[in-house]
N, CA and C of each residue as an Amber inpcrd file, in Angstrom:
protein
   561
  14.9730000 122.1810000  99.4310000  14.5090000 123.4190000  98.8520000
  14.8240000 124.5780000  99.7930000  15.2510000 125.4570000  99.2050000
  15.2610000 126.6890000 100.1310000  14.3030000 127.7370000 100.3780000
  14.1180000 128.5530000 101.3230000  12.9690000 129.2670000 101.8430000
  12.7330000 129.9700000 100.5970000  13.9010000 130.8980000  99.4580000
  13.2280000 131.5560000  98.0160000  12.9540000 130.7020000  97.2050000
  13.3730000 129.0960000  97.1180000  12.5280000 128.5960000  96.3010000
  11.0920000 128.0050000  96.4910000  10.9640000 127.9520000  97.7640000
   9.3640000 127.7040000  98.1070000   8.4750000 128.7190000  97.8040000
   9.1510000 129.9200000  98.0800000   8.2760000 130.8940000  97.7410000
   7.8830000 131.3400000  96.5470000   9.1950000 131.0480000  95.6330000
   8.9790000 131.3930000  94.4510000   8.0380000 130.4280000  93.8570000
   7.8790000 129.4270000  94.5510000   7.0980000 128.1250000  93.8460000
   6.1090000 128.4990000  94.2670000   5.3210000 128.6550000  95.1170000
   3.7930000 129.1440000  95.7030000   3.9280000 130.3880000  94.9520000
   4.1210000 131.2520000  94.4260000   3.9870000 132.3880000  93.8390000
   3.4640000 131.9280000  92.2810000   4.5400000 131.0300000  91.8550000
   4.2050000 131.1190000  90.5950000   2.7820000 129.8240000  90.2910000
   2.2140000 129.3100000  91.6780000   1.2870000 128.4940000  91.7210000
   2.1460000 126.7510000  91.1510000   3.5730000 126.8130000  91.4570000
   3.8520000 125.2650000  91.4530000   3.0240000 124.1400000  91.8790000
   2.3180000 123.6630000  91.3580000   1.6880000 122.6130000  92.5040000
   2.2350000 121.5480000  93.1150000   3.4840000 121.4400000  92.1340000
   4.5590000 120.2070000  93.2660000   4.9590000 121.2910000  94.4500000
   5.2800000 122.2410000  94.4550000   5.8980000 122.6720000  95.3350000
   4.8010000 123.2540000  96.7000000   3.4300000 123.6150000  96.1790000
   2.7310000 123.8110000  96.8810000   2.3500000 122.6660000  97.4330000
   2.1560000 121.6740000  96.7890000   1.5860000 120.0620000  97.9020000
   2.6120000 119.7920000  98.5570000   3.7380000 119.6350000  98.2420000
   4.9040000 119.2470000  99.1530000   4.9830000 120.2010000 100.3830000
   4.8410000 121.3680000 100.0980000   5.0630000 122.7940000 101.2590000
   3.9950000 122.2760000 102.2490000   2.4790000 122.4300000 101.8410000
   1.4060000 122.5830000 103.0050000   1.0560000 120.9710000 103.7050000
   1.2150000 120.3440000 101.8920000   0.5180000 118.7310000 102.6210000
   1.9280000 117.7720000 103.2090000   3.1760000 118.5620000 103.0350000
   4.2350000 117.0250000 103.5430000   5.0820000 117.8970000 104.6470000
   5.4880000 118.9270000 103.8920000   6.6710000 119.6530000 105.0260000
   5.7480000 120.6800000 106.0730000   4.9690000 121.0870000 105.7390000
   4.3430000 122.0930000 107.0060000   2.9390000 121.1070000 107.8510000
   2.9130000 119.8890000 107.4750000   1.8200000 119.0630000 108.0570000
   1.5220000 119.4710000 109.5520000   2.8740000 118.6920000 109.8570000
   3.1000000 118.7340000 111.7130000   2.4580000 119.8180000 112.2850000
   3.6030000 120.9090000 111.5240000   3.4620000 122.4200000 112.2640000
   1.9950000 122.8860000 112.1280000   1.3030000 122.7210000 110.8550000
   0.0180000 123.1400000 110.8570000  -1.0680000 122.3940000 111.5530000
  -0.8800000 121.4020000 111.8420000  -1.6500000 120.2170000 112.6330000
  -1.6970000 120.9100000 114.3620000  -0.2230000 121.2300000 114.5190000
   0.1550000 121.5030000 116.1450000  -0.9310000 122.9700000 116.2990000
  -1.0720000 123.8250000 114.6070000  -1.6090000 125.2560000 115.1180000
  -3.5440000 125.1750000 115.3370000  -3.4820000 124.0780000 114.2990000
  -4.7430000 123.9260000 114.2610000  -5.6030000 123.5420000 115.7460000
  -4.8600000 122.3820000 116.1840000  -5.3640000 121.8380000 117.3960000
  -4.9520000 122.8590000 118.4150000  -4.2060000 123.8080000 118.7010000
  -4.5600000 125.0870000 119.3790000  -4.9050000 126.3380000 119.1430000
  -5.6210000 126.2460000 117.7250000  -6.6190000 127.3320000 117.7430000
  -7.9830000 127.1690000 117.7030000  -8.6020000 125.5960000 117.0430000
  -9.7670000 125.3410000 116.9330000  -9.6370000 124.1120000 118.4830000
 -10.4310000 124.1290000 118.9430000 -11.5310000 123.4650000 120.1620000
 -12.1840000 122.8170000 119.5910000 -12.5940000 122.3590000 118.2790000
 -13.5520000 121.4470000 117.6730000 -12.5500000 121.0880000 116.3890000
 -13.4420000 119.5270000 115.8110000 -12.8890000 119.3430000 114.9060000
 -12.6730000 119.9360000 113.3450000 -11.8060000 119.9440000 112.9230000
 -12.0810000 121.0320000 111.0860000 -11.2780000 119.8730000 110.2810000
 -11.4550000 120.4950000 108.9820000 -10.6860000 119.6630000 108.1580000
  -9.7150000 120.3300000 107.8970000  -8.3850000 119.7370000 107.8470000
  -7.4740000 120.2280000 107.8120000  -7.1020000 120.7220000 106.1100000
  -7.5190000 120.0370000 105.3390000  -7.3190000 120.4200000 103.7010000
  -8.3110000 121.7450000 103.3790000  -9.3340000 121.5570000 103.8570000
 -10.2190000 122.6770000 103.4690000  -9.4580000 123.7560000 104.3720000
  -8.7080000 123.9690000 105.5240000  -8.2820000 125.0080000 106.1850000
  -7.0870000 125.2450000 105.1780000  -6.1550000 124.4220000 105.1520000
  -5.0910000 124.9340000 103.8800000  -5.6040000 125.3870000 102.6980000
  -6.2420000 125.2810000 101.8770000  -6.8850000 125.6340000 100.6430000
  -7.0520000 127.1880000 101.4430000  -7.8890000 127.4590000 102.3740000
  -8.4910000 128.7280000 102.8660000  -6.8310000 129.4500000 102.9630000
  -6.3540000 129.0500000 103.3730000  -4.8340000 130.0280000 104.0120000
  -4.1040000 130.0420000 102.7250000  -4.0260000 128.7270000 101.5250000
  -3.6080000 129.7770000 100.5890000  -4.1990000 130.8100000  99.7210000
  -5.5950000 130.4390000  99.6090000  -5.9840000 131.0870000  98.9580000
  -5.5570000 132.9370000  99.6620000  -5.5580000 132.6850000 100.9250000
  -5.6030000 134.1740000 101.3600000  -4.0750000 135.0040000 101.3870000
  -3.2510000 133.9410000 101.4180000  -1.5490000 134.4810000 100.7090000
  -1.5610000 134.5350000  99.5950000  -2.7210000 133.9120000  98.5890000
  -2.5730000 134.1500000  97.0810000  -3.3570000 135.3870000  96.8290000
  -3.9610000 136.1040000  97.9170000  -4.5420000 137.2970000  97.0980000
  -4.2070000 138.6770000  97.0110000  -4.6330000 139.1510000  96.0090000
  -3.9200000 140.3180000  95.8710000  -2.6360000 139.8770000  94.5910000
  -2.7730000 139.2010000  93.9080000  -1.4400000 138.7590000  92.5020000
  -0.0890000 138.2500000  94.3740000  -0.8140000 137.2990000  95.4960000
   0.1300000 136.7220000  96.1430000   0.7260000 138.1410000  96.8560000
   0.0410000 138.6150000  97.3540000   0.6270000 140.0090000  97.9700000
   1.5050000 139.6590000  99.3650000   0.8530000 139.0910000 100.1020000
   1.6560000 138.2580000 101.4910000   2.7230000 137.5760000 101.1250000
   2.4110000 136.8400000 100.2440000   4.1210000 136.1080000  99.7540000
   4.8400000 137.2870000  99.8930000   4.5500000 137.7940000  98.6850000
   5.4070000 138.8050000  98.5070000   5.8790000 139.5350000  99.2330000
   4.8720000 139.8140000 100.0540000   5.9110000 140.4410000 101.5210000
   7.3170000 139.7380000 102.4100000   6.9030000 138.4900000 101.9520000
   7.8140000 137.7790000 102.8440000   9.4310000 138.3890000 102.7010000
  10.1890000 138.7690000 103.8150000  11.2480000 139.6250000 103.6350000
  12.8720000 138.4280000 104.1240000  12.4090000 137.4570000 104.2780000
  13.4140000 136.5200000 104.2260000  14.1380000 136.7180000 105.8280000
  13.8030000 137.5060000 106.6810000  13.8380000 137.5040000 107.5860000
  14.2520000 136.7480000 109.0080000  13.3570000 135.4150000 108.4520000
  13.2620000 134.6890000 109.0280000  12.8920000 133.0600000 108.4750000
  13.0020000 132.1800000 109.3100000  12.9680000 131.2420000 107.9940000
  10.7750000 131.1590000 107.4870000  10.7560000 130.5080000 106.4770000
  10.0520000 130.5320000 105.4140000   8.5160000 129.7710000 106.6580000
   9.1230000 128.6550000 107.4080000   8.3110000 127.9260000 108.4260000
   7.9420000 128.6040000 108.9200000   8.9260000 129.6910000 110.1380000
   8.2710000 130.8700000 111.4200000   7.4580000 131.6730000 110.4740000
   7.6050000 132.0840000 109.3250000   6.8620000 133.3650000 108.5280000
   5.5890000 132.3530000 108.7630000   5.4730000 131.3790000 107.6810000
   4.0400000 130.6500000 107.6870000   3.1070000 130.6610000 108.7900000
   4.2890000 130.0890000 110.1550000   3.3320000 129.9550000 111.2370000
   2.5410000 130.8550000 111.7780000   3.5340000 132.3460000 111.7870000
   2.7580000 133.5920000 112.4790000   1.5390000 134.0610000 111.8360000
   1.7630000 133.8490000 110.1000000   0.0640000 134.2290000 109.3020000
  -0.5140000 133.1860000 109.2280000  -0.3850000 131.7100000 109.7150000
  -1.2070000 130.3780000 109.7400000  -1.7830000 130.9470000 111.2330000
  -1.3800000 131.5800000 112.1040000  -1.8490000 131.4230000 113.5060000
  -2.7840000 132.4700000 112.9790000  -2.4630000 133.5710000 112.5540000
  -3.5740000 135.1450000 112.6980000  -4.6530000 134.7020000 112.0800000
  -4.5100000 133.7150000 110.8470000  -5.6040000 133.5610000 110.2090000
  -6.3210000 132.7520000 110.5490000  -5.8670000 131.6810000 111.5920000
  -6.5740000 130.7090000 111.6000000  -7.7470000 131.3380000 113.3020000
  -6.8670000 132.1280000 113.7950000  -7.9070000 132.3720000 114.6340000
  -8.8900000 133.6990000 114.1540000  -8.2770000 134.3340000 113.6510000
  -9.1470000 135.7800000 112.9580000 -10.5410000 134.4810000 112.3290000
 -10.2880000 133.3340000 111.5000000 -11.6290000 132.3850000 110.8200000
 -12.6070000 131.8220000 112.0750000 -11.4940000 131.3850000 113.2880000
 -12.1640000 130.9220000 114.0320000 -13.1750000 132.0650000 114.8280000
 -13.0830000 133.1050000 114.8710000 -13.7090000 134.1400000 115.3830000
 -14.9650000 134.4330000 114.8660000 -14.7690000 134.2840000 113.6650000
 -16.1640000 134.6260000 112.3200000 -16.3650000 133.4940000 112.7470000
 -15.8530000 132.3400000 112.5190000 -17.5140000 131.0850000 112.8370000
 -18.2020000 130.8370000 114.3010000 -17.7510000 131.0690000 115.3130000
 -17.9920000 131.0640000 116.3860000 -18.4350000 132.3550000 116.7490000
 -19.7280000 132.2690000 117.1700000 -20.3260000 133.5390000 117.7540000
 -20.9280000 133.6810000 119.6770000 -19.9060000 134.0550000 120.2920000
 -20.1290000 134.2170000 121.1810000 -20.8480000 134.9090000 121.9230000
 -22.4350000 134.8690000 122.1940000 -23.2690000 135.9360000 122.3790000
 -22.9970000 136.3640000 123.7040000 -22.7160000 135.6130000 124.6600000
 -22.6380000 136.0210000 126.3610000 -20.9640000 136.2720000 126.1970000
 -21.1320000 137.6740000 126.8040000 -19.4000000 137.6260000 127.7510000
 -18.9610000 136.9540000 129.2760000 -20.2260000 136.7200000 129.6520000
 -20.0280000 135.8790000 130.7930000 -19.5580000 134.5250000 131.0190000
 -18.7390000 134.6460000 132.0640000 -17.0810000 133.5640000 132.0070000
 -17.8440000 132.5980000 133.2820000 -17.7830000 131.1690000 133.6290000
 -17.5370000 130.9130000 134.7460000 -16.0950000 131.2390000 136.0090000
 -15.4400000 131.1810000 134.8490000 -13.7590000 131.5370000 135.1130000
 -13.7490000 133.2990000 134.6280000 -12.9900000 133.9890000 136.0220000
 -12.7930000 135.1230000 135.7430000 -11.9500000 135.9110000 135.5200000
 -10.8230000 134.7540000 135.5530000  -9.5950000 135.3430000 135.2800000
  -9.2630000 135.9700000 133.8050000  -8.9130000 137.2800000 133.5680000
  -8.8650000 137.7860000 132.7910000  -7.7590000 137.6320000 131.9220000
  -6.9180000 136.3140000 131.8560000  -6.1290000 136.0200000 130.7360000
  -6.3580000 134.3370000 130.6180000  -8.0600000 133.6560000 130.8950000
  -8.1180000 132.3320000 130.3650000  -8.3720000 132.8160000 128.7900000
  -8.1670000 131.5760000 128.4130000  -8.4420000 131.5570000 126.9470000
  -8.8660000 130.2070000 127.2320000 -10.3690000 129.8950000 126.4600000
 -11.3910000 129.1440000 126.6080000 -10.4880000 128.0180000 125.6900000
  -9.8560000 128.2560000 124.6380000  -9.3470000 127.5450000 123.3810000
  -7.5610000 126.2980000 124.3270000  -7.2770000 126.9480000 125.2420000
  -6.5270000 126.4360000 126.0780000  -6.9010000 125.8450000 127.2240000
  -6.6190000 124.5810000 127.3210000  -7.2990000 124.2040000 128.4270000
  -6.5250000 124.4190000 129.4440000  -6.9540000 124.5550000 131.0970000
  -6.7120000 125.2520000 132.0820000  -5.4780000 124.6700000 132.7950000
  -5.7120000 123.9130000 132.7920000  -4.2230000 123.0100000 133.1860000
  -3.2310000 122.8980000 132.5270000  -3.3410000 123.1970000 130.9820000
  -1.9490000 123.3950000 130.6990000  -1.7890000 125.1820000 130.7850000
  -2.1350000 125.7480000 131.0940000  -2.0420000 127.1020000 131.5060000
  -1.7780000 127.6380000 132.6940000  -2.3640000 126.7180000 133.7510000
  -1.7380000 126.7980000 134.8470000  -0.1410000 125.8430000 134.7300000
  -0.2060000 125.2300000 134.2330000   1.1990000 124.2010000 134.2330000
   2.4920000 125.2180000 133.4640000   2.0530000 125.7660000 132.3240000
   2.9330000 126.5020000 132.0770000   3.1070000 127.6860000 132.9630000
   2.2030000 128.0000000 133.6910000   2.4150000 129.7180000 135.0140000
   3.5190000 128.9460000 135.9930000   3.1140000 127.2510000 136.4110000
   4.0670000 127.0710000 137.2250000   5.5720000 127.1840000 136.5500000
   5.7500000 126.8020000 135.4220000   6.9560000 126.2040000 134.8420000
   7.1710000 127.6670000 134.4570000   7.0970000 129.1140000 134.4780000
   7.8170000 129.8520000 134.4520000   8.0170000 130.5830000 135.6290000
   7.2900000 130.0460000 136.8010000   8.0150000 130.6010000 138.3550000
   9.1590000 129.9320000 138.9200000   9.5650000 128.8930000 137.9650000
  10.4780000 128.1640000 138.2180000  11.9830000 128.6780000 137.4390000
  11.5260000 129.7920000 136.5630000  12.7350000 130.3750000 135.6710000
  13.1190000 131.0340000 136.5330000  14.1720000 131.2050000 136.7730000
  14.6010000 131.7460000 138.2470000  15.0440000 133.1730000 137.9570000
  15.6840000 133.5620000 136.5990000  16.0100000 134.5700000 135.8900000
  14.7240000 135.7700000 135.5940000  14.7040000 136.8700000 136.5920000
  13.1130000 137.4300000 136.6940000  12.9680000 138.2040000 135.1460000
  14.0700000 138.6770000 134.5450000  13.6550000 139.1020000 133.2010000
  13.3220000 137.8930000 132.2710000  13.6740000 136.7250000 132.2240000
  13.0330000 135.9750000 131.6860000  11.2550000 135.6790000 131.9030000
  11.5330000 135.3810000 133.4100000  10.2710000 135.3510000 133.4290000
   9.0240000 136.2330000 133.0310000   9.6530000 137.4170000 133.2790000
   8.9850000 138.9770000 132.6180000   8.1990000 138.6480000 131.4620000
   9.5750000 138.1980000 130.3120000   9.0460000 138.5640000 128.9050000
   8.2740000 136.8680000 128.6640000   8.2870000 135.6870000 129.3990000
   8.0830000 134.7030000 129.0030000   6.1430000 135.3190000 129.2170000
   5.7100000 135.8480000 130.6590000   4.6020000 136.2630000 130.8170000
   4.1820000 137.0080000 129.7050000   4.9480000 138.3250000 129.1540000
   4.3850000 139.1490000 128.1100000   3.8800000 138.2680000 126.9740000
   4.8260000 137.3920000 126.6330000   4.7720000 137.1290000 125.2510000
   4.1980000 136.0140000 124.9910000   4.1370000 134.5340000 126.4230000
   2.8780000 133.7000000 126.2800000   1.3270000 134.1790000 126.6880000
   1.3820000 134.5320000 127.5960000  -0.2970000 134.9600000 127.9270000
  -0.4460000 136.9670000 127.9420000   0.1790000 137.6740000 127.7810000
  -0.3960000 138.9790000 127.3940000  -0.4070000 139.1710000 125.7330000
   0.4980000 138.5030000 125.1280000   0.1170000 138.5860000 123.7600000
   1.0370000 140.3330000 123.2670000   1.9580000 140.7800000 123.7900000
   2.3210000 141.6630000 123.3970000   3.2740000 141.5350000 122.0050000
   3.4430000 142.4770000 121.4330000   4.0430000 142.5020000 120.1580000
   5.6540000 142.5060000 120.8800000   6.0380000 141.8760000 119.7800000
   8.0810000 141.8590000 120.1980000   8.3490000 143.5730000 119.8250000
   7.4910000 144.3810000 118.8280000   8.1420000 145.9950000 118.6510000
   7.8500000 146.3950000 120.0180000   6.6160000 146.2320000 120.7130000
   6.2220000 146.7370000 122.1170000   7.1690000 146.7170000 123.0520000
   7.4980000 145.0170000 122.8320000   8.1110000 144.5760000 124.4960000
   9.8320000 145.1450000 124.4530000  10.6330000 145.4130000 122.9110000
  11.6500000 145.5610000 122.5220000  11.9630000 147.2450000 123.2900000
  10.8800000 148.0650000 123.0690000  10.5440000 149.6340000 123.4760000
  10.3760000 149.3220000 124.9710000   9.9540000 148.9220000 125.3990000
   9.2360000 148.7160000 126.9650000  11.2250000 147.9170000 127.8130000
  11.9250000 147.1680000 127.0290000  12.9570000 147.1560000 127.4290000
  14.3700000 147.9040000 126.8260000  13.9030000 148.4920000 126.2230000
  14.8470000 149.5400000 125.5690000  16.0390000 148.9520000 124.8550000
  15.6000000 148.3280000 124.1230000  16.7000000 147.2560000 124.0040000
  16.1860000 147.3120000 121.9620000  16.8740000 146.9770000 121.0480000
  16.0360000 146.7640000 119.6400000  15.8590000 145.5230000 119.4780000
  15.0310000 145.4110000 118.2280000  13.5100000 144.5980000 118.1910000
  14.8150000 142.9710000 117.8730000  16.0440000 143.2310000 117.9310000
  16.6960000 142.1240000 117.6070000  17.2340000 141.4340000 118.7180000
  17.2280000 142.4940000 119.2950000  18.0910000 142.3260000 120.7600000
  16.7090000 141.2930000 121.2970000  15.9020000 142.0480000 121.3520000
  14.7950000 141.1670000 121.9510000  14.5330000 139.8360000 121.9960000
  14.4330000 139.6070000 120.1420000  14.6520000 137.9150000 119.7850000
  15.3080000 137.2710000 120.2420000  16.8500000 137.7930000 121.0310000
  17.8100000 136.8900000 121.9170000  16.9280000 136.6310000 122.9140000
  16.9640000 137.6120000 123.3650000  16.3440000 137.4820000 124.7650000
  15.2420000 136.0950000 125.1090000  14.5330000 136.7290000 123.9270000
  13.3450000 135.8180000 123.8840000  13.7400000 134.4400000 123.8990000
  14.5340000 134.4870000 122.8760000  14.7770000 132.8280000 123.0420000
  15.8510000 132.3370000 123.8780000  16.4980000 133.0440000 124.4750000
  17.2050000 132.3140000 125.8370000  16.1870000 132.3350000 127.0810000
  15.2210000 133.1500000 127.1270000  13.8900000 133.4260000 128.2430000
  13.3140000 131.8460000 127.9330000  12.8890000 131.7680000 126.5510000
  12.1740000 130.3890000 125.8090000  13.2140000 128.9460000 126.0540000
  14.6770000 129.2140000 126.3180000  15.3850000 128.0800000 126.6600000
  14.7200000 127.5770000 128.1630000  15.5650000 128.6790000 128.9460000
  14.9920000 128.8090000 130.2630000  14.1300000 127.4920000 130.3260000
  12.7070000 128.1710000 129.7180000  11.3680000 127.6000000 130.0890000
  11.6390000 125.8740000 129.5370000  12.2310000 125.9250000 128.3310000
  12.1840000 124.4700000 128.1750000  13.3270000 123.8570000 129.5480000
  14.6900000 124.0840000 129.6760000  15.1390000 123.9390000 131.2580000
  14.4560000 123.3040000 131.7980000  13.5950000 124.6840000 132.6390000
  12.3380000 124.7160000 133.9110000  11.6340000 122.8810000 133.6860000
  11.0100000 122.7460000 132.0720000  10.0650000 121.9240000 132.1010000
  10.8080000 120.6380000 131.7090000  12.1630000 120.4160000 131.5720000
  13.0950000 119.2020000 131.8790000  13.6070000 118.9260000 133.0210000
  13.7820000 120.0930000 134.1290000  14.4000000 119.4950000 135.7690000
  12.5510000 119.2460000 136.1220000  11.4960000 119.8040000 135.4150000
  10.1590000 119.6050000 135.9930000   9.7780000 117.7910000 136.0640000
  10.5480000 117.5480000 134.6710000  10.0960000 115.8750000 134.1000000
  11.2460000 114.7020000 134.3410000  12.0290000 115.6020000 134.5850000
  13.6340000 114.6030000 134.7100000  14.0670000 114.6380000 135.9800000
  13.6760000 116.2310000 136.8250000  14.5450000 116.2960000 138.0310000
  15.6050000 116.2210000 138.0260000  16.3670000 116.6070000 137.0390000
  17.6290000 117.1760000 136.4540000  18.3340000 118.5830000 137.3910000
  19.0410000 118.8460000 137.3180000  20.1800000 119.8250000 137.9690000
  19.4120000 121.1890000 137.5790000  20.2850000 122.1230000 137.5380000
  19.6750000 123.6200000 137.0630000  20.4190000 123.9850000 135.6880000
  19.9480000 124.0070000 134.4870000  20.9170000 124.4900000 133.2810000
  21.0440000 125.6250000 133.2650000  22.2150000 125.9650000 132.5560000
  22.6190000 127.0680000 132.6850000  21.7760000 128.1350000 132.1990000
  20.9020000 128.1220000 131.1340000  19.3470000 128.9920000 130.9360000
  18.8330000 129.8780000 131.8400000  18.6040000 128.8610000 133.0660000
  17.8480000 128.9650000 133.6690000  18.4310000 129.8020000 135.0230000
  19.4030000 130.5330000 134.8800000  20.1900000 131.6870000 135.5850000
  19.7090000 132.7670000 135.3780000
C-alpha cells in the first residue's frame, strides 16, 4: 500500500486498512513510542483507538493535513509521540517540582543510564557540528525550523545534516559494541 492509499483509507474510515495500519504495520513503531513515553503500563489498543480518534477529528482534519512530505510512518510517529505525551501529562499529576536529580535536562520517563550512555556516544562523534545538532535535537528538544535558522542553512538542508549527524551516532555506537575502525560518518 502506499502512503495516499493509507491515508485515503483511514479517511474514508476503511477498517481493513485501519487494522492493518495501527494493529499490523505500525505495531513495532507504536510499541517502541509507547514504552518511551509511558513509565507504567497502558493498553496499547485503548491508546490507538485514543490517537485515532484524535486524527479523526474535525471530518479527519490531521489526516488531512498530511502533506506527503514525508513518508506516512515518520508523519504518524511525530503526532503518535505529541499525543501520546501531551495524554501522559493530563494523567499524571505532578504536584512537587522537586527533583532528587538536578540536572536540568533529566527526563524522569528516560532512564539515566541510557541518557548518560547516549551523552557518551555523542562525545565520541568526533565531527563537532554533528555533535552540536545531535545535543539540540536529542535532549534540548529544539524544532528542525529553529535549529535550520540558528545554522543558516534551510529547513531541508538541515534534514541532511541531521541524518548524517544521526549516522555518525549510530557509527559512534557500533565501534562502541564492535570496536570497529572509524566510519566514515563519523568525520
Amino acid at each position: 500500500m502506499t502512503d495516499k492509499e493509507i491515508v485515503e483509507g483511514l479517511i474514508a474510515r476503511d477498517e481493513n486498512i485501519t487494522r492493518k495500519f495501527f494493529f499490523v504495520k505500525c505495531r513495532p513503531l507504536m510499541y517502541s513510542i509507547i514504552g518511551r513515553v509511558f513509565a507504567y503500563d497502558v493498553d496499547y489498543d485503548e491508546l490507538i483507538n485514543e490517537l485515532y480518534v484524535h486524527l479523526m477529528e474535525n471530518d479527519a482534519a490531521r489526516l488531512r493535513s498530511f502533506s506527503y512530505s514525508s513518508s506516512v510512518f515518520q508523519w504518524i510517529k511525530t503526532v503518535a509521540i505529541r499525543f501520546f505525551q501531551q495524554k501522559r501529562d493530563r494523567i499524571i499529576e505532578n504536584e512537587s517540582k522537586d527533583s532528587l536529580y538536578r540536572d536540568e535536562q533529566y527526563d524522569p520517563y528516560v532512564p539515566l543510564t541510557l541518557t548518560l550512555d547516549v551523552k557518551t556516544l555523542i562525545a565520541d562523534v568526533t565531527n563537532a557540528r554533528y555533535r552540536w545538532v545531535l545535543q539540540k535535537v536529542l535532549f534540548e528538544d529544539v524544532s528542525p525550523e529553529d535549529l535550520a535558522e540558528m545554522m543558516n542553512v534551510t529547513v531541508a538542508n538541515f534534514y541532511n545534516i541531521k541524518k548524517r549527524a544521526m549516522n555518525a551516532l549510530v557509527c559512534a555506537a557500533r565501534n562502541e559494541v564492535y570496536g570497529a575502525g572509524k566510519d566514515q560518518y563519523n568525520r
